[in-house]
Every structure is written in structure tokens, then in C-alpha cells.
N, C-alpha and C positions, 0 to 999 in steps of 0.2 A: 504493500500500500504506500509506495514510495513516488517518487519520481514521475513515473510512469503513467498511476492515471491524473496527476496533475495535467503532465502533458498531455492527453485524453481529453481532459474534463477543458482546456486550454483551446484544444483545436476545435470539440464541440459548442465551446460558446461562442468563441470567433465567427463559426459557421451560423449559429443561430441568430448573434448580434447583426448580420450581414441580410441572413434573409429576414432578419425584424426591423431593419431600416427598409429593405425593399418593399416590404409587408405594408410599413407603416405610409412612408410615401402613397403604396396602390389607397388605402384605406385615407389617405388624409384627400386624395383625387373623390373616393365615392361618398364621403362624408360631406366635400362641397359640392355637391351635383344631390345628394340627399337633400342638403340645405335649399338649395336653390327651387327641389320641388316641391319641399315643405313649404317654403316663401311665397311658392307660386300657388300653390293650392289654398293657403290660408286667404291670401287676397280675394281670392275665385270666391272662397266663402263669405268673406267680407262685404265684397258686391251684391 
């Protein structure tokens, strides 16, 4: 339990960290398009 799965546990976060930025960028793209339909649909109703 030494060294090794540091290095493990080191190259799995990298990997995770990586695809949780790519992740977070697609989701922060459908959160503003979410937005924009909520905006647009609330108005609809408002009218």
C-alpha cells in the first residue's frame, strides 16, 4: 500500500479532473440554453 497506488489513485484523478472540466464546460453550454428556455417560457406565460 505504498507508492504505487498513490501513483494509481494520481493518474485516476488527473483522468477524472480532465473529463470533469470537459463535463462541466458541456453542462455549463446546457444549463445556458436550459436558462434561456426557462426565460423564454416564463415570458410566454406572462403574456
Amino acid at each position: 500500500m505504498g507508492g504505487s497506488t498513490t501513483g494509481y489513485r494520481g493518474k485516476e484523478f488527473a483522468l477524472l479532473s480532465k473529463g470533469h472540466a470537459r463535463f462541466a464546460r458541456h453542462a455549463g453550454i446546457l444549463h445556458q440554453r436550459a436558462g434561456v428556455l426557462a426565460y423564454l417560457i416564463s415570458n410566454d406565460c406572462a403574456v
